[in-house]
ZAMARGU-4260 file (C-alpha; in steps of 0.2 Angstrom, whole numbers, plus 5000, padded with zeros to 4 digits):
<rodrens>
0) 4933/4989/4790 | 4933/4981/4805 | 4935/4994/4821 | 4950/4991/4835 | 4939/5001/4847
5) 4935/4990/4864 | 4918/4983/4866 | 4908/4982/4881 | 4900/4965/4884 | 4888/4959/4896
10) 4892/4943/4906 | 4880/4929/4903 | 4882/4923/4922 | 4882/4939/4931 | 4875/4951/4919
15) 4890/4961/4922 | 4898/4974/4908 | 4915/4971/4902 | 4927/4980/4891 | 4934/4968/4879
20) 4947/4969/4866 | 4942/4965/4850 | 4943/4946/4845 | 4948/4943/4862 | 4940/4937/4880
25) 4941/4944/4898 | 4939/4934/4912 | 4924/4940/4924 | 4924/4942/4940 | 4910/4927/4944
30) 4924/4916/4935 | 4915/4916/4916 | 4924/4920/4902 | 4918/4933/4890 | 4920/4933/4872
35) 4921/4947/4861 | 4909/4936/4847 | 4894/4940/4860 | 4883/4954/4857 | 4890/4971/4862
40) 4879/4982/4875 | 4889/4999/4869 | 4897/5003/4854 | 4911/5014/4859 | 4926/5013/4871
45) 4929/5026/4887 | 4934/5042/4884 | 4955/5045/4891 | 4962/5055/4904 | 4978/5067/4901
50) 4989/5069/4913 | 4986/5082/4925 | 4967/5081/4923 | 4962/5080/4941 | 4942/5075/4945
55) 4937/5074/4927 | 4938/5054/4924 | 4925/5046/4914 | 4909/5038/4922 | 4908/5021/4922
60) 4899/5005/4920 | 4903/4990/4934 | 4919/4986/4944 | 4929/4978/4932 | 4931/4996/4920
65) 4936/5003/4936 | 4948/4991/4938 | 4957/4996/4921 | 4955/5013/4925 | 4964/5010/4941
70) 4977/5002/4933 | 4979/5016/4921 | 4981/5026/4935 | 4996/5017/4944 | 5005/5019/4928
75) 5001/5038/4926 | 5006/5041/4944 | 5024/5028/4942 | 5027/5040/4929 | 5026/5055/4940
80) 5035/5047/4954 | 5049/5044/4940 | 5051/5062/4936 | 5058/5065/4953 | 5064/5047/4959
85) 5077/5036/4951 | 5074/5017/4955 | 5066/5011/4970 | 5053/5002/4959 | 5046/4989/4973
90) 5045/5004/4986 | 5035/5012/4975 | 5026/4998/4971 | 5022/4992/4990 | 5019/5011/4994
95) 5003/5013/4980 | 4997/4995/4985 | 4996/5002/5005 | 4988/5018/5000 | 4974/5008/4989
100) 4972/4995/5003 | 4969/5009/5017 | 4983/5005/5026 | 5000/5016/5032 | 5018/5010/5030
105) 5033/5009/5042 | 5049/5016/5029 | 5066/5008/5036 | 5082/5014/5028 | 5098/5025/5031
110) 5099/5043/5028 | 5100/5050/5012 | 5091/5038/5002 | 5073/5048/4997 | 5062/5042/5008
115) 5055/5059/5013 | 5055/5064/4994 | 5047/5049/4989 | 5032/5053/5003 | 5031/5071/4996
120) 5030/5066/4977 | 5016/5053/4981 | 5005/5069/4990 | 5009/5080/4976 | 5006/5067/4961
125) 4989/5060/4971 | 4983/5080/4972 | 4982/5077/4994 | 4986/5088/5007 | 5002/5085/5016
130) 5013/5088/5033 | 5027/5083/5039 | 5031/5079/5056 | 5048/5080/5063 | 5048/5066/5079
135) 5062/5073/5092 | 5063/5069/5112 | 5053/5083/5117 | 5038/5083/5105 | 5021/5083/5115
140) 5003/5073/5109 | 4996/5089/5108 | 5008/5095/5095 | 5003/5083/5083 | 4983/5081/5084
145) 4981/5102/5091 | 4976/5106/5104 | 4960/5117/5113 | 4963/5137/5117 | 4953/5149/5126
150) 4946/5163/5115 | 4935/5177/5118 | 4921/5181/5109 | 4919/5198/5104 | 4902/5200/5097
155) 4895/5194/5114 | 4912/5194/5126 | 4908/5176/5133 | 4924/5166/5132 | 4925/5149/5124
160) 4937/5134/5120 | 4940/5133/5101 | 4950/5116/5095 | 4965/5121/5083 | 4969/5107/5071
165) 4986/5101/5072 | 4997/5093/5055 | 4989/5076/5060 | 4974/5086/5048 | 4980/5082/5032
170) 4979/5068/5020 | 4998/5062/5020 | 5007/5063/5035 | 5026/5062/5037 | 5030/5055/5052
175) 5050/5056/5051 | 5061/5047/5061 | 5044/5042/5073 | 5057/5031/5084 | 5067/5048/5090
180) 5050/5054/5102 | 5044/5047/5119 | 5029/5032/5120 | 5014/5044/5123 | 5019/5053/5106
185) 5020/5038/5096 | 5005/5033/5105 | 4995/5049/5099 | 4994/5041/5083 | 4987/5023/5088
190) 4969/5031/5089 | 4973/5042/5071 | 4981/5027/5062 | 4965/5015/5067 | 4949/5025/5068
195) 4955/5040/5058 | 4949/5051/5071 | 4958/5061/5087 | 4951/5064/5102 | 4955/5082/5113
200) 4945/5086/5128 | 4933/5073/5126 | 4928/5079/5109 | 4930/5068/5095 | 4936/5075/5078
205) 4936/5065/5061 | 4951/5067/5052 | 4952/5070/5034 | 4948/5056/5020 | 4959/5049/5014
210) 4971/5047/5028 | 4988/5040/5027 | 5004/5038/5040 | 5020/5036/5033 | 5033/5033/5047
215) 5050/5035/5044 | 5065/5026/5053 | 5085/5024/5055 | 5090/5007/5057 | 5109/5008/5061
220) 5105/5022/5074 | 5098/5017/5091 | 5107/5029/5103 | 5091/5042/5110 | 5078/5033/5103
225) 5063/5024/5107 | 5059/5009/5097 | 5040/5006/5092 | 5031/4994/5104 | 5024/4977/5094
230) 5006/4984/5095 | 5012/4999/5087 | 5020/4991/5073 | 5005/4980/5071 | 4994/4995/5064
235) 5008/4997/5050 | 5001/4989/5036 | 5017/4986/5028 | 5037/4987/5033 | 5046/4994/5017
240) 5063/4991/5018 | 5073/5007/5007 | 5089/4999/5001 | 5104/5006/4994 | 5101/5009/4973
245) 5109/5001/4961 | 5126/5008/4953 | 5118/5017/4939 | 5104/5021/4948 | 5116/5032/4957
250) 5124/5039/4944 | 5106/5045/4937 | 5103/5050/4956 | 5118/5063/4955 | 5118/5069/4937
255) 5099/5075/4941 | 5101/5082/4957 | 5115/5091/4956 | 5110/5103/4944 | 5096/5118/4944
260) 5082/5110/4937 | 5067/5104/4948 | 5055/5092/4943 | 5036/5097/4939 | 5022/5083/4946
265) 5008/5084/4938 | 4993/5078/4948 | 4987/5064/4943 | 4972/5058/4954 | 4960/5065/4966
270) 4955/5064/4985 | 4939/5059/4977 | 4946/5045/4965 | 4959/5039/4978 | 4940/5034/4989
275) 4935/5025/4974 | 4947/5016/4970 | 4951/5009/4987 | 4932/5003/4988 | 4938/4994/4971
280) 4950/4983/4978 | 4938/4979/4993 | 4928/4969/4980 | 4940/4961/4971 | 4934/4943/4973
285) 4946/4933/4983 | 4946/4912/4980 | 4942/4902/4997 | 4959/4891/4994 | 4972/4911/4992
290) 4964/4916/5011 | 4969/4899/5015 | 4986/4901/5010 | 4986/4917/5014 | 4982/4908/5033
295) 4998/4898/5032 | 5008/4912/5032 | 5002/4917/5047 | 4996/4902/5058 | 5015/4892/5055
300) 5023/4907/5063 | 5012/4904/5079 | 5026/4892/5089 | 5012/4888/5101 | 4998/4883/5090
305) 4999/4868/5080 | 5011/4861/5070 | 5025/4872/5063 | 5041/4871/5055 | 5057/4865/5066
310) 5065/4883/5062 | 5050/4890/5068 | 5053/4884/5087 | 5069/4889/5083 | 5070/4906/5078
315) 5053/4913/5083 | 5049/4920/5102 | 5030/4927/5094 | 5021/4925/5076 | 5008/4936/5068
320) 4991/4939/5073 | 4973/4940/5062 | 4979/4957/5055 | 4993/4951/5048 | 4980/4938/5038
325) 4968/4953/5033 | 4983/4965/5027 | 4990/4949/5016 | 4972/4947/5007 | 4971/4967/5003
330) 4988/4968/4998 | 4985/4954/4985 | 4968/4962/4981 | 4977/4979/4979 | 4992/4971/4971
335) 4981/4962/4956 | 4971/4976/4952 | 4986/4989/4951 | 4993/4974/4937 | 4976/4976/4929
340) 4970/4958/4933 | 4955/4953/4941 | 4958/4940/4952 | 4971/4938/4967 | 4981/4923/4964
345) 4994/4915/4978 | 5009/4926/4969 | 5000/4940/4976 | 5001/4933/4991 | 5020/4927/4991
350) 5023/4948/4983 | 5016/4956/4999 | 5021/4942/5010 | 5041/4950/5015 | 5032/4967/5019
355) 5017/4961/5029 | 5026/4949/5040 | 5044/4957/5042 | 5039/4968/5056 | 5025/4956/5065
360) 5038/4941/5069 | 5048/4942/5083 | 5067/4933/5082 | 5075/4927/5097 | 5092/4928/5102
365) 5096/4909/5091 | 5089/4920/5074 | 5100/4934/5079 | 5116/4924/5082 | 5116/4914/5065
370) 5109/4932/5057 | 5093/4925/5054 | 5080/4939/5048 | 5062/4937/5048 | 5063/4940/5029
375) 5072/4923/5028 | 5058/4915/5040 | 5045/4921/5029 | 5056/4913/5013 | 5057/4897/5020
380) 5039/4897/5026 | 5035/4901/5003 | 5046/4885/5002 | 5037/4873/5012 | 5019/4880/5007
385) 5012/4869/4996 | 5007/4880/4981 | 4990/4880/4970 | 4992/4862/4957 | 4987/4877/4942
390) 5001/4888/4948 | 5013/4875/4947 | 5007/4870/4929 | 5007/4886/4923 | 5024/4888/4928
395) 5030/4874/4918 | 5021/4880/4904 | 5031/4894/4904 | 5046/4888/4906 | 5042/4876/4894
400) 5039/4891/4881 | 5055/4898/4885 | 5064/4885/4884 | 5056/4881/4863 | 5060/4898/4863
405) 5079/4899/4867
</rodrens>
């Protein structure tokens, strides 16, 4: 009787181990496909995981079993999330693809629709530490990162400085309505957000790994508040816009949050596996022809460069810089792996593109007259970039099948 049990195989161009299905192939990451007629190199599949089992995944063999294992835990932790969230499927989404990538997200919606819950569940259901930070007018640096006391020593009565760590210590931070607190607050987090380290009386102190900000924002609301300079916002990964949820989505809201019941989130993965895993999608190969057009994203937003679009010299005062370039790759690269393919195609690109670029392309006052947004910039510019010839074939394939289909 013939097994359904996985098989590893071993690339014939790289020598890499893969995990095929039986009968089937699996595309390597050095381009080869692997065939499950080839001779297997171990018998048996990986052992699984339940729910709830935190730090007791199974070893394993190259990058592309971690890849699956990663997959399998973006599935296990979008279950969690839907315990206690209703909807929201491309935040949650966006959020997971930041966290993996090492980057921090910029949350802009009105009041009221889970933004602070959705932060809180991710901690739980990724087993991190978590604080939340409450941005007002009159909250100080030192307040966030700590600060340095003087303590006496009683065994030998000297007196010495002793540095108390501030909520900036933890693995997720909330950084809620971040716009409500003066420039050298916001600032405070320039140097936590991009070396992961603070510095307090000239003494530098690592913060914890992983590390994540998670800002929150108002968007109808500008009265009192302090908007995020452009090289701020620059060190946010991604700009998650938080909409409104759909009509039965809100019913669902209100049936389950109305009554006494609380949800339980099991934890689902690690401060150990979340390291891991974002070393994972830092090796996901990445084509030379998806950077380009990863590039063009970039580079036809830059009036003063080159060549752009006419509504580019229309509606744009600035364009996005390198970073935006970088982020677009690891997003993709973190966007394939969590839909358990090993390759970052230029949809990945296009998925991350709204995002990436929404809060690094500045409108002038022609875009804000005609209600031109930088999402619809960064539309326009995915209609005009020419797309890979396979992509476009595959496409038509598609549509061809549904078509036989109908």
């Amino acid at each position: 009787m013939k097994s359904d049990a996985p098989v590893f195989i071993r690339c014939f161009k790289c020598n890499t181990q893969l995990q095929v299905p039986p009968g089937g192939k699996r595309l390597c990451a050095c381009g080869a496909w692997v065939s499950a007629d080839q001779p297997a190199v171990v018998a048996e599949a990986e052992p699984t995981l339940a729910v709830g089992e935190v730090g007791k995944w199974p070893k394993i063999e190259g990058d592309l079993s971690a890849i699956e294992r990663l997959n399998d835990g973006y599935r296990r932790i979008k279950k969690e999330f839907n315990k206690a969230i209703v909807g929201q499927e491309r935040v949650i989404e966006e959020l997971l693809i930041a966290i993996f990538a090492r980057g921090h997200c910029l949350l802009v919606g009105v009041p009221g629709l889970a933004k602070t819950l959705m932060i809180r569940t991710l901690a739980d259901a990724l087993n991190l530490s978590f604080s939340r930070i409450q941005f007002t007018p009159d909250l100080m640096p030192s307040d966030i990162t700590g600060t340095e006391v003087l303590q006496e020593d009683k065994s030998t009565g000297q007196r010495l400085f002793k540095f108390l760590h501030g909520p900036l210590f933890s693995n997720v931070i909330l950084a809620d309505e971040i716009n409500r607190t003066p420039p050298k607050t916001q600032a405070a987090l320039l140097e936590a957000m991009q070396e992961r380290q603070v510095t307090v009386g000239g003494t530098r102190h690592k913060l914890p790994d992983p590390f994540f900000v998670l800002a929150t924002q108002n968007p109808i609301e500008q009265e009192g508040t302090y908007p995020l300079p452009e090289a701020q916002q620059d060190r946010f990964m991604f700009n998650v816009v938080v909409d409104y949820p759909e009509e039965e989505e809100e019913f669902k809201i209100v049936e389950m949050t109305t009554t006494t019941s609380v949800p339980e989130i099991d934890r689902v993965l690690s401060a150990t596996d979340i390291l891991e895993m974002q070393d994972i999608v830092r090796k996901v190969p990445v084509a030379p022809y998806v950077i380009r057009y990863a590039m063009k994203f970039t580079r036809l937003t830059r009036k003063e460069k080159g060549e752009v679009p006419a509504f580019i010299r229309d509606y744009v005062t600035w364009g996005a810089g390198p970073r935006a370039t970088q982020n677009l790759v690891l997003g993709a690269k973190a966007r394939a792996v969590l839909h358990g393919r090993y390759y970052v195609s230029c949809e990945d690109i296009r998925a991350v593109a709204n995002p990436v670029l929404r809060h690094r392309i500045i409108t002038n006052f022609n875009a804000e007259a005609e209600g031109i947004k930088p999402d619809d910039i960064v539309r326009r510019l995915a209609e005009i970039i020419p797309r890979d010839p396979n992509e476009e074939i595959l496409a038509r394939g598609k549509a061809a099948v549904g078509a036989v289909a109908m």
